[in-house]
C-alpha positions in Angstrom: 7.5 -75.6 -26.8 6.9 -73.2 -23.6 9.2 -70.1 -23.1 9.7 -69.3 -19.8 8.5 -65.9 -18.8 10.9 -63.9 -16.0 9.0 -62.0 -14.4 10.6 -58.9 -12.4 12.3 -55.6 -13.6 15.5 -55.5 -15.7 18.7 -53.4 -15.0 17.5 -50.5 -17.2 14.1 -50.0 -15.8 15.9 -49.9 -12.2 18.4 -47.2 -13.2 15.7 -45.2 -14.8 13.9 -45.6 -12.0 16.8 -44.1 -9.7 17.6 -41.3 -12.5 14.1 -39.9 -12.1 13.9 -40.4 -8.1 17.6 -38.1 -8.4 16.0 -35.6 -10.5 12.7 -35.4 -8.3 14.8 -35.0 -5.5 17.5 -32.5 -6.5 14.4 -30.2 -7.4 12.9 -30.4 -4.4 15.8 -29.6 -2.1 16.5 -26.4 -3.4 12.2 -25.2 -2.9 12.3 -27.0 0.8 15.4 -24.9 1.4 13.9 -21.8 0.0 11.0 -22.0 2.0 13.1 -22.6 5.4 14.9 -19.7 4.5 11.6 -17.8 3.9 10.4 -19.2 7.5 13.0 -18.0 9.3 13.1 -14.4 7.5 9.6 -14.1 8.3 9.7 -15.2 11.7 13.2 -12.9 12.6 11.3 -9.9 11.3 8.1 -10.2 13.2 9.9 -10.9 16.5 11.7 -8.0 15.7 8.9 -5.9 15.0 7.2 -6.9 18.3 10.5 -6.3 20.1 10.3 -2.2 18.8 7.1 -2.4 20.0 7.4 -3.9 23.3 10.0 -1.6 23.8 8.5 1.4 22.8 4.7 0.4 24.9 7.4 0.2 28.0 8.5 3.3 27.2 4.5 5.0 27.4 4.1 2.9 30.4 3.5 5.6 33.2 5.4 2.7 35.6 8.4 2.7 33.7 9.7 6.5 34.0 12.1 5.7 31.9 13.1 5.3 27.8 13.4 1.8 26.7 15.0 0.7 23.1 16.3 -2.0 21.3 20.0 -2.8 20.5 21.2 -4.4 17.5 24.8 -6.5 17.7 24.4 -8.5 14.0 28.3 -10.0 15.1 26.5 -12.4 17.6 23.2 -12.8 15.6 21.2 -11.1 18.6 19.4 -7.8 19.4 18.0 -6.4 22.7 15.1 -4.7 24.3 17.1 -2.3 27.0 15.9 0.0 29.4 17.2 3.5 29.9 18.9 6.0 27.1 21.9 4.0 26.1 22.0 0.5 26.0 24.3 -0.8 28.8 22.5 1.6 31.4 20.8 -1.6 33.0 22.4 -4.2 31.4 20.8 -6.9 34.2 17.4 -5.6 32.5 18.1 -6.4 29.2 16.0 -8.9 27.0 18.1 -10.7 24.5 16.6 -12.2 21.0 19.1 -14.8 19.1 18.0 -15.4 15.2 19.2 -17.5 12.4 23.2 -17.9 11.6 21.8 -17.6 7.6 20.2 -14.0 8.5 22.1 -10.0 8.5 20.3 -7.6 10.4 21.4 -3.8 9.1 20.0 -0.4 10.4 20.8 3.1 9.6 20.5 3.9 13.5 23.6 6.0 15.1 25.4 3.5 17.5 23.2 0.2 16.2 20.2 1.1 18.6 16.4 3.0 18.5 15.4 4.6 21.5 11.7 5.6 22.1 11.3 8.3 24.3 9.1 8.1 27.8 5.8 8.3 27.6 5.1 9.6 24.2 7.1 6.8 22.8 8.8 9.3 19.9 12.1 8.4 18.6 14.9 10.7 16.8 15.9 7.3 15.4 14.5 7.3 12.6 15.7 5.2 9.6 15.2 1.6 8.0 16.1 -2.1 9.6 16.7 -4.6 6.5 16.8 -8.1 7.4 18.7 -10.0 4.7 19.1 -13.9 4.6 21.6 -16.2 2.6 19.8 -16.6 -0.5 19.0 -13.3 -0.8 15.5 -12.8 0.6 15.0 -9.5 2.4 12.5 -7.8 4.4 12.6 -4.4 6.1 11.1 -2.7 8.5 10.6 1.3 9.2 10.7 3.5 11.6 9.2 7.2 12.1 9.7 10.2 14.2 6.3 9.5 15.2 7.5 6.1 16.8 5.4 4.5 13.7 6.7 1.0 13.0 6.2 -0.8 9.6 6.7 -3.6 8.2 7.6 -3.2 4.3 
């Protein structure tokens, strides 16, 4: 007498099969979130870094006569490069940066901006910018008297 073999999976082998695609995936998620996160921190504070810059090399330029700084406003998720003392002196020269809804941007500047001073690009602004996401990443960034910007 010949039993018939079935050939295919059964029920059980299926729903282990799902379980363990489930767990591979709910792990993953969480590190593919993380790292976006970590992109988007990284990439926030290095435009921002180059915008102090930029602002404070515009400032030295002999061309420009004129201070130049950078604004934050964290309510609308944007901060600007701006010519003059104050921000709002030439507002149709200002050079607005948006970043990510998931990041805070906090400073310990009087009236949320740095100015570098013409030509020697000096600032009395001196304090620390912390960029902070959702997750709780963070990454700051100093600035001197000296007009020395760092990334910490």
């Amino acid at each position: 007498m010949a039993f018939k073999t079935n050939k295919g999976f059964t029920l059980i082998e299926l729903i282990l099969v799902i379980a363990l695609i489930a767990i591979m995936a709910a792990v993953a998620v969480p590190t593919v979130s993380s790292f976006s996160n970590r992109a988007q921190l990284d990439s926030t504070t290095d435009e921002l870094r180059s915008a102090l810059r930029l602002a404070q090399q515009r400032a030295m330029a002999v061309n420009q006569d004129s201070a130049f700084g950078v604004y934050f406003d964290d309510g609308n998720k944007k901060f600007y490069i701006f010519r003059g003392a104050n921000y709002g002196d030439f507002p149709a020269e200002n050079v607005e940066f948006s970043y990510s809804g998931s990041l805070t941007i906090s400073q310990s500047f009087v009236g949320n901006e740095v100015d570098f001073d013409k030509l020697y690009g000096t600032t009395s602004d001196t304090g620390t910018i912390s960029i902070n996401s959702s997750i709780g990443l963070s990454e700051s960034i100093d600035v001197s008297a000296l007009g020395k910007i760092e990334r910490n």
